[in-house]
C-alpha positions as CSV (number, residue, x, y, z in Angstrom):
1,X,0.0,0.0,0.0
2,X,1.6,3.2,-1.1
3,X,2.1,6.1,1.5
4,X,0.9,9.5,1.5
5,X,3.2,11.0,4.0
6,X,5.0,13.8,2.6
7,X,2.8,14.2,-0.7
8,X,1.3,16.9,-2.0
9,X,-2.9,16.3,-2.4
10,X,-2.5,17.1,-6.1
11,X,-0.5,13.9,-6.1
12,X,-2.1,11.7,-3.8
13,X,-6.0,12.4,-4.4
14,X,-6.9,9.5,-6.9
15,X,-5.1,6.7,-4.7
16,X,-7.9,8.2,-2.0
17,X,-11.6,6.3,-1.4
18,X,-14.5,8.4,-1.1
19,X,-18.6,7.9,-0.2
20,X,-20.0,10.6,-2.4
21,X,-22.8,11.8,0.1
22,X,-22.4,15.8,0.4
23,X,-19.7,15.3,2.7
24,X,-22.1,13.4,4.9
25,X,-20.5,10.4,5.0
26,X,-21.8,6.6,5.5
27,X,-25.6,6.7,6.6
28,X,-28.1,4.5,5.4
29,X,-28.4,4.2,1.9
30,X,-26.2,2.0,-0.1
31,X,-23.5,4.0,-2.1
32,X,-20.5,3.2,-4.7
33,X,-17.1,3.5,-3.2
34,X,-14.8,5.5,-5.6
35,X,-11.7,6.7,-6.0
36,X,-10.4,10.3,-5.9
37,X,-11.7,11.4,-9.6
38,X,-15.5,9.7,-9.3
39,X,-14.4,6.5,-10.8
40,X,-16.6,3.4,-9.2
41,X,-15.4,0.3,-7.8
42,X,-17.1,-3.4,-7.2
43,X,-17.8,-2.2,-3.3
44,X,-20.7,-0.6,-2.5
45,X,-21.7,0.3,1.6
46,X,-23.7,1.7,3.9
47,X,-24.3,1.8,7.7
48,X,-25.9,-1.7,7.7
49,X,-24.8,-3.6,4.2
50,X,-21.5,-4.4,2.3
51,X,-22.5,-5.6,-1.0
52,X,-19.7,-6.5,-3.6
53,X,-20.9,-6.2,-7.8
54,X,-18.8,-8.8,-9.1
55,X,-16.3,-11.9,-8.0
56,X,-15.3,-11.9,-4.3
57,X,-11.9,-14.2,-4.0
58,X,-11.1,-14.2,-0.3
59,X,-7.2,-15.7,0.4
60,X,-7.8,-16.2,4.2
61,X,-10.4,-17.8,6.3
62,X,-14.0,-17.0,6.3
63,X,-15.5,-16.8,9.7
64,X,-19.2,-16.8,10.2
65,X,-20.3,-17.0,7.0
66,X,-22.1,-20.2,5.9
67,X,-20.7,-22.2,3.3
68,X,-21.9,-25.6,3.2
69,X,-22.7,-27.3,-0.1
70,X,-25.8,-29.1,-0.7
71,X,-25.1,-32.1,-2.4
72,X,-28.7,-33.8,-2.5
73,X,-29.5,-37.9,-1.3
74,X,-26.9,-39.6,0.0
75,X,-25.0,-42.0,-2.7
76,X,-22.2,-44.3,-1.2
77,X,-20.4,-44.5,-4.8
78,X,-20.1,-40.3,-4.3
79,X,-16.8,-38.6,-2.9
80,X,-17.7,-36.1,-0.2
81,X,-15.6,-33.3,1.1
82,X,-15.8,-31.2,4.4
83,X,-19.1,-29.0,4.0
84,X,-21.2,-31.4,1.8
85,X,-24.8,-31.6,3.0
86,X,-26.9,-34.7,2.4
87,X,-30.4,-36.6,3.1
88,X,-30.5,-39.8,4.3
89,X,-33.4,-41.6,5.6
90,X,-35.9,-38.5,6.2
91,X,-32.6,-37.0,8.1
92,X,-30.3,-34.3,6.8
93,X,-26.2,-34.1,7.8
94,X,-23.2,-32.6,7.4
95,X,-20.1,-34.0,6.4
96,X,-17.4,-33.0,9.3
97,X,-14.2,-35.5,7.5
98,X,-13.5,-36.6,3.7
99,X,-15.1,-40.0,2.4
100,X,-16.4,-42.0,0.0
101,X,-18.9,-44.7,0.9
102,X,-18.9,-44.4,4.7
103,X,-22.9,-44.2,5.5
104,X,-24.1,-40.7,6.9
105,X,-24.9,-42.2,10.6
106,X,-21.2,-42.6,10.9
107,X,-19.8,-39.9,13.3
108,X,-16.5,-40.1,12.2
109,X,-17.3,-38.6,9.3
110,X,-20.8,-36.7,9.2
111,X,-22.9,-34.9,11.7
112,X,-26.4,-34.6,12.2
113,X,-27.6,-31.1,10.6
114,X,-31.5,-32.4,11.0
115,X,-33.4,-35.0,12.3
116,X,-36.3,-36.5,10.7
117,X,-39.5,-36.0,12.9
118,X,-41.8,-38.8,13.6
119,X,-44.5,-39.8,11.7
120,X,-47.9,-38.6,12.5
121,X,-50.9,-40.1,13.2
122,X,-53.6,-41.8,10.2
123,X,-56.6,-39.7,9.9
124,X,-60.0,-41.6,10.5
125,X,-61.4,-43.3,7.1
126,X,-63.7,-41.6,5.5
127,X,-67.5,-43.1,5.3
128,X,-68.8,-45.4,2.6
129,X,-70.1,-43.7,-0.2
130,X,-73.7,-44.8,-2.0
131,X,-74.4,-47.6,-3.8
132,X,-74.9,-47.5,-7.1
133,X,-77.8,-48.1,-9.2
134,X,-78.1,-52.0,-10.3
135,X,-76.8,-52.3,-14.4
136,X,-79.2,-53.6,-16.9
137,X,-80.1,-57.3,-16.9
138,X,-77.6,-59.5,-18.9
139,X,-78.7,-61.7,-21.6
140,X,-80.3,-65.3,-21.1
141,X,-77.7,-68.2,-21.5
142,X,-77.6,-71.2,-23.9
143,X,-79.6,-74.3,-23.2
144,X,-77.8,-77.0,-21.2
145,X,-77.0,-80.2,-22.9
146,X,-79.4,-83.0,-21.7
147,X,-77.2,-84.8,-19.3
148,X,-78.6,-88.7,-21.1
149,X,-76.4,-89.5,-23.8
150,X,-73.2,-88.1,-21.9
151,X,-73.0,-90.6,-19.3
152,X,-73.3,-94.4,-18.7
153,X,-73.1,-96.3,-15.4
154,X,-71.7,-99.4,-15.0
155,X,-71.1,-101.7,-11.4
156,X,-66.9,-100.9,-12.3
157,X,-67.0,-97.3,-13.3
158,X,-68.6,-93.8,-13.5
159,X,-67.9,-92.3,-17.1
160,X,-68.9,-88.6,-18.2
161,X,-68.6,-88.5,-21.8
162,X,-69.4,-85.8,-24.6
163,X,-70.6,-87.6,-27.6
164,X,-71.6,-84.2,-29.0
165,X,-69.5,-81.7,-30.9
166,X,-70.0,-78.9,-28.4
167,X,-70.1,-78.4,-25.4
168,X,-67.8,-79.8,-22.1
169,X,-67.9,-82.7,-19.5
170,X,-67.5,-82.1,-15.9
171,X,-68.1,-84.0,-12.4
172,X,-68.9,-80.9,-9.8
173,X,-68.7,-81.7,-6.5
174,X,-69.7,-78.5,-3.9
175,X,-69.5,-77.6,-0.3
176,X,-69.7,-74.5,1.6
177,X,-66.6,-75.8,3.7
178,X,-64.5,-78.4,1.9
179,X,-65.3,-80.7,-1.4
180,X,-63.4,-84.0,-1.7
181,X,-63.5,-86.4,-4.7
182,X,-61.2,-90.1,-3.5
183,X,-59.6,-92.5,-5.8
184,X,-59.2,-95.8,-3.1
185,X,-59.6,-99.1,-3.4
186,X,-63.1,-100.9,-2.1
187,X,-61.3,-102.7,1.0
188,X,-59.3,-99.5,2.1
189,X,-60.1,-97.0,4.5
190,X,-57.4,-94.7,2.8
191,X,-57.4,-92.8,0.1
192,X,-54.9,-93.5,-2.9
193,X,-55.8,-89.8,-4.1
194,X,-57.7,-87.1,-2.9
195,X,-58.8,-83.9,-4.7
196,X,-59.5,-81.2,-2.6
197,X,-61.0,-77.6,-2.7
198,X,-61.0,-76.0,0.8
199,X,-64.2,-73.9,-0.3
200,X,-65.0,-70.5,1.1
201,X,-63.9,-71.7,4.4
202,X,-60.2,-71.1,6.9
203,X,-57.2,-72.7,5.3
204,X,-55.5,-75.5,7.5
205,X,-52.1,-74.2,7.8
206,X,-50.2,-76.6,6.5
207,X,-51.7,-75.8,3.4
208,X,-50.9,-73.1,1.3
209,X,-53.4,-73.4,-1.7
210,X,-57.5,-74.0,-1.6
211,X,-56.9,-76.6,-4.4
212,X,-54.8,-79.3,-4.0
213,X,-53.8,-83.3,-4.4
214,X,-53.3,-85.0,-1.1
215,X,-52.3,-89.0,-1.4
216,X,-52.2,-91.2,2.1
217,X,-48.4,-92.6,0.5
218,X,-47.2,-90.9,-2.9
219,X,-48.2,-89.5,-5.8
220,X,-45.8,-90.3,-9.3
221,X,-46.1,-88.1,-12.0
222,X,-45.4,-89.1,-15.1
223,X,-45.1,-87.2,-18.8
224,X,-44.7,-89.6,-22.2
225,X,-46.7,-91.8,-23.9
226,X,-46.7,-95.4,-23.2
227,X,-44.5,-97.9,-25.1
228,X,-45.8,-100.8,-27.1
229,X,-46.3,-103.0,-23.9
230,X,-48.1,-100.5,-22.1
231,X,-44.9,-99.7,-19.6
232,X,-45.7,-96.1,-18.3
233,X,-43.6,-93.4,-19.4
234,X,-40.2,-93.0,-16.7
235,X,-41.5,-90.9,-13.4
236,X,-40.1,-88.0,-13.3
237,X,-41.4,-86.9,-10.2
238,X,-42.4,-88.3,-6.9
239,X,-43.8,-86.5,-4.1
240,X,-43.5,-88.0,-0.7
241,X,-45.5,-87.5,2.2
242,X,-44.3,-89.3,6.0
243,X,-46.7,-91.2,8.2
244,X,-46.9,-88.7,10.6
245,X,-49.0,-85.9,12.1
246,X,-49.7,-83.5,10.0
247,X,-47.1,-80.4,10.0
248,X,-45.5,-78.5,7.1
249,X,-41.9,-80.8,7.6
250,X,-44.1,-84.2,6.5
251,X,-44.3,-82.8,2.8
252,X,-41.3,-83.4,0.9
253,X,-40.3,-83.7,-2.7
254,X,-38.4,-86.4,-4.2
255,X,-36.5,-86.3,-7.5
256,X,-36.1,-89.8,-9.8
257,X,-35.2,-88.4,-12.7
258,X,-35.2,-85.0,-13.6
259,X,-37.1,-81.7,-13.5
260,X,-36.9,-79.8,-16.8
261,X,-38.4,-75.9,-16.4
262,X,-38.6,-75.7,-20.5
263,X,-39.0,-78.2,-23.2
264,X,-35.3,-79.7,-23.5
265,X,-33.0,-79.5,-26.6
266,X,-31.8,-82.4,-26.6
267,X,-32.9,-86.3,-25.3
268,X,-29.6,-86.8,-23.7
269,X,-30.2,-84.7,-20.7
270,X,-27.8,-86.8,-18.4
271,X,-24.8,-86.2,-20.2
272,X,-25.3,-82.7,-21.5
273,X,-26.2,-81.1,-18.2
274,X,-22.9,-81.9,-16.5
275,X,-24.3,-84.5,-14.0
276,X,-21.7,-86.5,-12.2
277,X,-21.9,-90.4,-12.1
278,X,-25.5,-90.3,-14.0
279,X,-27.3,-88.6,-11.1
280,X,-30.5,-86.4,-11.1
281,X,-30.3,-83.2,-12.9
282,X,-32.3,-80.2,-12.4
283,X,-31.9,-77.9,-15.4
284,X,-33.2,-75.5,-18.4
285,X,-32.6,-75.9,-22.0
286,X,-34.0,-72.6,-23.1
287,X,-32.9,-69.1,-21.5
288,X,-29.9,-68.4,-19.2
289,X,-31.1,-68.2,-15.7
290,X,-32.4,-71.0,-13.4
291,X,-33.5,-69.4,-10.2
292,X,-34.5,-70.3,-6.9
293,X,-35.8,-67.8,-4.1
294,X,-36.4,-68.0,-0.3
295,X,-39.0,-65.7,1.4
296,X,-38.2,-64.2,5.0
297,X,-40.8,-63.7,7.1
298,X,-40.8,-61.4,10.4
299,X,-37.5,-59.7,11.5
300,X,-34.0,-60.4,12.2
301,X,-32.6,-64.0,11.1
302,X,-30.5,-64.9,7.9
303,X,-31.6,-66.2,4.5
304,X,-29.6,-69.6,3.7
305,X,-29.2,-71.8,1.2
306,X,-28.1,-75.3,2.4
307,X,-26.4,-78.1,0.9
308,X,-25.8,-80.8,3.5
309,X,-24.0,-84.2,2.8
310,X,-26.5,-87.1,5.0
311,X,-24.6,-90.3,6.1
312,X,-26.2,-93.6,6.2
313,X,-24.3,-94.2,9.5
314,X,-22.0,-92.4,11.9
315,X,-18.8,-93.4,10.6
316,X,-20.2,-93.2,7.6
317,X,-19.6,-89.5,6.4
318,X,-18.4,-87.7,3.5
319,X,-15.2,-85.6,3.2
320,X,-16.2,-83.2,1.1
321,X,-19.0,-81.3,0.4
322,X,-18.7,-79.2,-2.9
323,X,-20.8,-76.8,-5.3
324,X,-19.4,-76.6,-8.8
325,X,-20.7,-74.0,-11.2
326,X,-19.6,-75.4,-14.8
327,X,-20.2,-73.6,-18.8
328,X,-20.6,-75.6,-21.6
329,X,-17.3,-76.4,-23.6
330,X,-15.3,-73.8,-25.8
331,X,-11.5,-73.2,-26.7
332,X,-9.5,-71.5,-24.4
333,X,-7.3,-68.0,-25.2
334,X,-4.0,-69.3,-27.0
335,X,-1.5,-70.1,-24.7
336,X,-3.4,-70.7,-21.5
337,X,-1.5,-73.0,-19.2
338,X,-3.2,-75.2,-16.9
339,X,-2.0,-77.7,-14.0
340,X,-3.2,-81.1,-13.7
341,X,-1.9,-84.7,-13.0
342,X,-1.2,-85.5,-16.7
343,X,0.8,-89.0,-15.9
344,X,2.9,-87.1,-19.1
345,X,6.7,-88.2,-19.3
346,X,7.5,-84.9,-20.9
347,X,8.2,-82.0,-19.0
348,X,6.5,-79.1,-20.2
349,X,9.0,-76.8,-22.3
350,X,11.4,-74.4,-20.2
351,X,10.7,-76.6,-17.0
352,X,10.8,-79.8,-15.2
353,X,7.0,-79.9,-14.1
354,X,4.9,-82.5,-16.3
355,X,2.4,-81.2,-15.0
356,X,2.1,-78.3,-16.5
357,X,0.1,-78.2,-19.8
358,X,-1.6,-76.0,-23.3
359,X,-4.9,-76.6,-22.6
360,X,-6.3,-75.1,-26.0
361,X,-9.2,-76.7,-27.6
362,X,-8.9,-79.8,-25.2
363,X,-11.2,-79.1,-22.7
364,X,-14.9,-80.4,-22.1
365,X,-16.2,-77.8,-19.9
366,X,-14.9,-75.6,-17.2
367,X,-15.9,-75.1,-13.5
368,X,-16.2,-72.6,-10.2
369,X,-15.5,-75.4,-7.3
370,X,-16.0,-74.5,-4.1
371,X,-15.6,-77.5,-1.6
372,X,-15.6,-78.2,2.5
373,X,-12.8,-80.8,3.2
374,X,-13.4,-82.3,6.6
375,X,-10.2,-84.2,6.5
376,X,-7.9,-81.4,5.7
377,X,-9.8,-78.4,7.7
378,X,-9.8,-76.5,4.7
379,X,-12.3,-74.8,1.9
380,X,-11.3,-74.4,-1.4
381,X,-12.3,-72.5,-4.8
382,X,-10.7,-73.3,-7.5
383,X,-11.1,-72.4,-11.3
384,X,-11.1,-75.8,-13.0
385,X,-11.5,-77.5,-15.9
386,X,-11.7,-81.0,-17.6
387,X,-10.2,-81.7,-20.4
388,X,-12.3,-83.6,-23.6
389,X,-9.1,-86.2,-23.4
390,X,-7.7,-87.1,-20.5
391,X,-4.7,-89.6,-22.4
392,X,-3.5,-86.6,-24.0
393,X,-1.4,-83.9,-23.1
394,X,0.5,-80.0,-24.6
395,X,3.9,-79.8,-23.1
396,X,4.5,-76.6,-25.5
397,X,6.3,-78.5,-27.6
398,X,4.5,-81.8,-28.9
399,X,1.5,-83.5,-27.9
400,X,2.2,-86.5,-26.1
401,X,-0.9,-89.4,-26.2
402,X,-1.8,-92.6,-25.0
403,X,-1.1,-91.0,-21.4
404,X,-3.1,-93.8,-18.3
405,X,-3.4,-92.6,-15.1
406,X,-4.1,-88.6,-16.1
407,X,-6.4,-86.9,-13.6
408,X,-10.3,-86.3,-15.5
409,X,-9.8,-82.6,-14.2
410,X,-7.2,-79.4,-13.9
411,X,-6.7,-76.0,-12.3
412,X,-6.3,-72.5,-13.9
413,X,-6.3,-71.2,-10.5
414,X,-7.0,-71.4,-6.9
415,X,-6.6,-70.6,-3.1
416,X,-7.4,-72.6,0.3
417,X,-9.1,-71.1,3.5
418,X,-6.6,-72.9,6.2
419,X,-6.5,-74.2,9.2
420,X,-3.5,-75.9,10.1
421,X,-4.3,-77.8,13.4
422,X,-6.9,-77.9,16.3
423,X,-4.6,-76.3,18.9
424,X,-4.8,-72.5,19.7
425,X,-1.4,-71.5,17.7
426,X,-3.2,-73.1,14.5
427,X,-1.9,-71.2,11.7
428,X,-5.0,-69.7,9.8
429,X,-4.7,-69.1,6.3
430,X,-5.4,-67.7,2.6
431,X,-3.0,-69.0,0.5
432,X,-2.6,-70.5,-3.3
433,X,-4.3,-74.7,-4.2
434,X,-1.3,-76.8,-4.1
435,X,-0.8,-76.8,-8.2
436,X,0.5,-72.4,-7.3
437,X,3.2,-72.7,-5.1
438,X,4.9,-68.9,-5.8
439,X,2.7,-68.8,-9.2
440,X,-0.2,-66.7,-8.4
441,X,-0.3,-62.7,-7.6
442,X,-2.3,-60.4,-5.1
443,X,-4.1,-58.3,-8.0
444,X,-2.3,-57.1,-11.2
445,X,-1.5,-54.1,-13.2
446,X,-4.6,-53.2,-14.8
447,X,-6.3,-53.9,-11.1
448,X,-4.4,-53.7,-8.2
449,X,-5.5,-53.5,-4.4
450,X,-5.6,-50.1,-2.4
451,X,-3.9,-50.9,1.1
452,X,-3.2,-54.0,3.0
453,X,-3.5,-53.9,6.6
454,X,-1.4,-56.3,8.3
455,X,0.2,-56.9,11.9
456,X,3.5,-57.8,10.5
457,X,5.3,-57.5,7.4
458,X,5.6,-59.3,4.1
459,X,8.3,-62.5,4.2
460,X,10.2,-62.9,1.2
461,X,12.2,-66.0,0.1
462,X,15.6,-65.0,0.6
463,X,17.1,-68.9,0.8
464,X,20.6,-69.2,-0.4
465,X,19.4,-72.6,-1.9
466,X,16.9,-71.1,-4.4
467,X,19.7,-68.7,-5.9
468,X,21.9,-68.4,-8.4
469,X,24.7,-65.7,-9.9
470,X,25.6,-64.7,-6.4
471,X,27.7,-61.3,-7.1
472,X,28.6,-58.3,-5.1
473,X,27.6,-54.6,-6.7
474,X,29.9,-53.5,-9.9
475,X,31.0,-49.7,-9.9
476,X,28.3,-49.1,-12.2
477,X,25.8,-50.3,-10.4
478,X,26.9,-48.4,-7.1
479,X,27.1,-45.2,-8.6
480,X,23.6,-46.2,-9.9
481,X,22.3,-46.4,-6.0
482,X,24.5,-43.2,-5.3
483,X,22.4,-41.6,-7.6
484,X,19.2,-43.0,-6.2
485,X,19.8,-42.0,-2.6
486,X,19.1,-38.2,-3.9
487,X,15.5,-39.1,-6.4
488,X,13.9,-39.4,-2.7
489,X,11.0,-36.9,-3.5
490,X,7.6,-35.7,-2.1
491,X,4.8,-35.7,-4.2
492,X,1.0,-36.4,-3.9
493,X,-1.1,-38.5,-5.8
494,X,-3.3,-37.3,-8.4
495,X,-6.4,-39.3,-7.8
496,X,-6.2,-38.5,-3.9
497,X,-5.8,-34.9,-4.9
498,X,-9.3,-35.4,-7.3
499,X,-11.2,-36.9,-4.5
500,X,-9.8,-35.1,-1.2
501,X,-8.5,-32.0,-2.1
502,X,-6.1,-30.0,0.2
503,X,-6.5,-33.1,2.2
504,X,-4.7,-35.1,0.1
505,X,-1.9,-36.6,1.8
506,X,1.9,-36.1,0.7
507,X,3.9,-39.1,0.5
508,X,8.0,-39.8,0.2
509,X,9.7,-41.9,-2.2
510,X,11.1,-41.9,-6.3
511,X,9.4,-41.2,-9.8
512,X,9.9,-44.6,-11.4
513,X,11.5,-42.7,-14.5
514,X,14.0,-41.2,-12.5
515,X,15.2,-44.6,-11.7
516,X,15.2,-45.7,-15.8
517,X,17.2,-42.8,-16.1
518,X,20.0,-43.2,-13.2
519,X,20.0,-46.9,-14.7
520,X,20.8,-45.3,-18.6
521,X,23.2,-43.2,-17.5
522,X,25.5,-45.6,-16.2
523,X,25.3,-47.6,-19.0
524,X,22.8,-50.4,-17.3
525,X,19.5,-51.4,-18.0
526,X,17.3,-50.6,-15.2
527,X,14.8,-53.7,-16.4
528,X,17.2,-56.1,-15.2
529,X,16.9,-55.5,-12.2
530,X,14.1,-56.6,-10.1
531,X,13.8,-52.7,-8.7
532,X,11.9,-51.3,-11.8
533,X,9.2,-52.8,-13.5
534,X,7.0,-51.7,-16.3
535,X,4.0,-53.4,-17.4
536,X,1.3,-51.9,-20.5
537,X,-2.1,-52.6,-19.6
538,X,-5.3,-51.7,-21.8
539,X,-7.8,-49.1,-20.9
540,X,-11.8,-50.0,-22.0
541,X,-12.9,-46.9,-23.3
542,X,-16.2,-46.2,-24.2
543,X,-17.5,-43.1,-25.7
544,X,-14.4,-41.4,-24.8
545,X,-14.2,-42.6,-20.5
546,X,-12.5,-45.3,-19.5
547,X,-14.8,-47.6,-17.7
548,X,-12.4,-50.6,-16.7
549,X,-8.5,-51.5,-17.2
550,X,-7.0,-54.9,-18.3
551,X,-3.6,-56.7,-18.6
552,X,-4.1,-57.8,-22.6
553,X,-5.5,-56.4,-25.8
554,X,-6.9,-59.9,-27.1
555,X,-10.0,-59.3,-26.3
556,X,-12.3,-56.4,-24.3
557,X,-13.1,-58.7,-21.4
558,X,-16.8,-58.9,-20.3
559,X,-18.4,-56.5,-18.0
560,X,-18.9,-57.0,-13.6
561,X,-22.4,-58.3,-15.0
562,X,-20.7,-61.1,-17.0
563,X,-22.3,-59.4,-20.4
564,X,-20.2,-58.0,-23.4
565,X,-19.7,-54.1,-23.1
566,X,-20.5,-52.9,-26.3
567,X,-18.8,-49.7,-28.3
568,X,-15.5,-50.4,-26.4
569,X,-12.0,-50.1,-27.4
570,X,-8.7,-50.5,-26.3
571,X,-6.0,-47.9,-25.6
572,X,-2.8,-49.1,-24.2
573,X,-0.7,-47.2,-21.2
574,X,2.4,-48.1,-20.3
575,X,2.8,-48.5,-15.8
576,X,5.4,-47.9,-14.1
577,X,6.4,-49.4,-10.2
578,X,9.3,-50.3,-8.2
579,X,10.2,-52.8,-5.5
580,X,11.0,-50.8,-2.2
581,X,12.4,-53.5,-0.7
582,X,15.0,-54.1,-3.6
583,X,15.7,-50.4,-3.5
584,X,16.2,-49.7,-0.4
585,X,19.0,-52.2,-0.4
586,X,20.5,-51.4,-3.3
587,X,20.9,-47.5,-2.0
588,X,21.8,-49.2,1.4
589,X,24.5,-50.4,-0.6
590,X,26.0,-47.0,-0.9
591,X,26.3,-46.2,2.3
């Protein structure tokens, strides 16, 4: 700000503010404030207002001045910052600390601006209004058939028969309460069948229909015509009911052969619907869901789906209890490896496991398996698949047939929830199937985790036994980890910038192409070494975003739905990373 101490007025009078007001000053009416010559700035005043005509950028804090930014219903996929107002349930708050996905009734990070009030009263119904006058008469129905010449009675059998060309037959059996029509044998007190309509009466509850079939034993359904010597078609379902009192658990449903929700595609239903050892199949040939729902009724409690292994006897139990969600057979992406007990002689190419193997177009049909073992105190999933040829196997060189003894199934992947022993020091534990013994990552480049919380650090296999090329640092490579020691920066990252803002948090370490650099300038290849890495993964763009990332360009893989994304293309970006631990010690190395 420029003084006026020692100035003449003639020099000084245009850096001056003035009120225009007759030389009365502020009072109550809101005036421009100007500068010596009558020129008007953005700031008007008076004794009660302050008004600004035009962009107001404050540098310093604003104190008692509202500022909160209304952001409308709460969404959990939404990034909120400090300020943000929301609704959620009939409630209003305010977030008080950064987040995304944190629920407003959390206090760490939102405060209660609002509450919603309670709900008042119902208002009394209103009354019945008039009836209305009756319609007009409707017109008189068709004669009846006479009911001689439809029917015959015999001492064997009661027949209702339409000999006509119009009309229907029909056997109506009525009751205010219940109607029942019995199919039983002369001597029996039972009935084989019973056809039941509850009438305008209570339902028993056990029941949950007003029509229904009720047999003393079973009742066998049956679809197909009968062969040549009259056998009945194959029964394809049987319902069961125990000899006990009557309660919803005595009602069961048995299957002998197979339920089919559509007409089937094929007559070879056993074999095409992936049935193990030739046992029942529940399935549908046309569409691609099959669905099955439970209803919860009242409050509280869990919604299950159970499948439980029964033992004939005590002794007598299973040791693994497993669902396996399998697809139909097609060829695999070139050059996917599998792992299965091929009984091959050949080790596969570059290694000394026979084990390993091309899978390619040999392969029946693949499968999700997730399994309980008893014996091993373990569950597994595993990505499987079996092969259409079990005596053949790819070693990535030659195909080597007339294999015995191969496994009927492989593994692309998998991992085992562990635990080791029954004492209390049991070691409990995610870790790869036994085929991925140090061959299976934690995420990849095109998806990788955020943070991993943990109580102790990672272990890494650092066995003389396992190594080869033991060496100590060259000059080169020291002055290489000379260099490194001063890359240490501070930065922040960009997407915690987008999403946090100021409170973005700064963090300490090297620009990956700093190190590429140090390496080239000493002559060395920094991708030799196990500090830098690179990998190019794929963005799927569509209409110009990119809506997901992936580590090839063969294909766009399919969407979190399962379906094809459609419009998308692929644009590669190259991703750089080091190993800290592997850096460390190499600028250890030069101290």
């Amino acid at each position: 700000m420029a003084t006026l101490q020692g100035k003449a007025i003639k020099d000084t009078f245009k850096d001056l503010l003035q009120v225009s007001n007759g030389n009365n000053g502020v009072d109550g009416t809101l005036r421009n404030v100007e500068d010596g010559e009558g020129t008007a700035s953005a700031l008007q005043l008076s004794s009660g207002v302050v008004k600004v005509n035009g962009d107001l950028n404050v540098t310093g804090n604003v104190e008692g001045v509202p500022h909160v930014d209304y952001k409308g219903a709460y969404a959990s996929g939404t990034s909120y910052i400090k300020d943000d107002v929301v609704t959620y349930n009939g409630s209003s708050y305010i977030n008080t600390n950064p987040s995304t996905g944190v629920a407003p009734t959390n206090t760490g990070s939102w405060g209660l601006l609002a509450q919603k009030g309670t709900d008042g009263s119902s208002g009394t119904n209103g009354s019945n209004g008039s009836t209305g006058p009756a319609g007009p008469a409707g017109a008189d129905g068709n004669d009846g058939q006479d009911f001689s010449g439809y029917s015959y009675l015999t001492p064997k059998s009661l027949a209702l028969l339409n000999t006509g060309s119009t009309g229907n037959a029909a056997i109506e059996v009525g009751s205010p309460n219940a109607a029942y029509i019995d199919l039983k044998q002369p001597s029996s007190d039972d009935y084989d069948l019973r056809i039941i309509h509850q009438g305008t009466g209570a339902i028993e509850s056990v029941h949950t229909s007003r029509t229904r079939l009720e047999s003393s034993d079973s009742l066998g359904l049956c679809v197909g015509a009968e062969t040549a010597s009259s056998t009945p078609a194959q029964e394809v379902l049987t319902l069961t009911k125990k000899i006990t009192a009557a309660s919803a658990a005595n009602y069961n449903a048995k299957l002998e052969g197979s339920i089919t929700m559509t007409p089937q595609d094929t007559d070879d239903q056993i074999e095409n619907n992936l049935s193990v050892d030739g046992d029942s199949v529940l399935y549908n040939d046309f569409g691609s869901n099959l669905n099955f729902r439970t209803k919860h009724v009242g409050s509280g409690g869990a919604q299950r789906i159970y499948s439980r292994a029964i033992a004939d006897t005590e002794t007598d139990v299973p040791n693994n209890v497993s669902l396996h969600l399998a697809s139909d057979k097609h060829d695999t992406p070139t050059g996917t490896i599998g792992y299965r007990n091929t009984g091959r002689s050949t080790n596969y190419t570059g290694t000394s496991d026979p084990n390993i193997e091309l899978v390619g177009s040999n392969i029946k049909q693949y499968q999700t398996a997730v399994q309980t073992q008893k014996s091993t105190l373990r569950t597994s999933i595993t990505l499987q698949y079996e092969p259409e040829d079990v005596t053949q196997s790819d070693w990535n060189g030659g195909v080597e047939t007339g294999i015995s003894g191969g496994a009927g199934s492989g593994e692309f992947a998998g991992v085992y929830l562990t635990a080791t022993s029954t004492s209390l020091s049991q070691q409990r534990s995610l870790r790869p199937s036994a085929f991925f013994d140090g061959a299976m990552n934690l995420g990849d480049a095109s998806t990788r985790w955020s943070t991993v919380y943990a109580t102790g650090g990672s272990i890494n296999t650092s066995d003389r036994n396992v190594k080869q090329d033991i060496e100590d640092l060259s000059d080169a490579e020291k002055s290489v980890a000379i260099a490194l020691k001063g890359l240490i920066k501070k930065y922040r990252f960009k997407d915690a910038v987008a999403a946090k803002g100021d409170d973005a948090r700064i963090h300490v370490g090297v620009i990956a192409q700093d190190v590429e650099q140090a390496f080239i300038d000493a002559g060395l290849d920094g991708f030799r070494y196990g500090i830098l890495c690179k990998d190019t993964v794929y963005k799927v763009m569509v209409n110009g975003s990119v809506i997901a990332t992936q580590t090839h360009n063969n294909f766009v893989e399919e969407g979190a739905d399962g379906e094809p994304i459609e419009g998308a293309t692929l644009e590669a970006e190259d991703r750089y990373a080091v190993r800290y631990e592997e850096l460390l010690a190499f600028v250890v190395s030069s101290l």
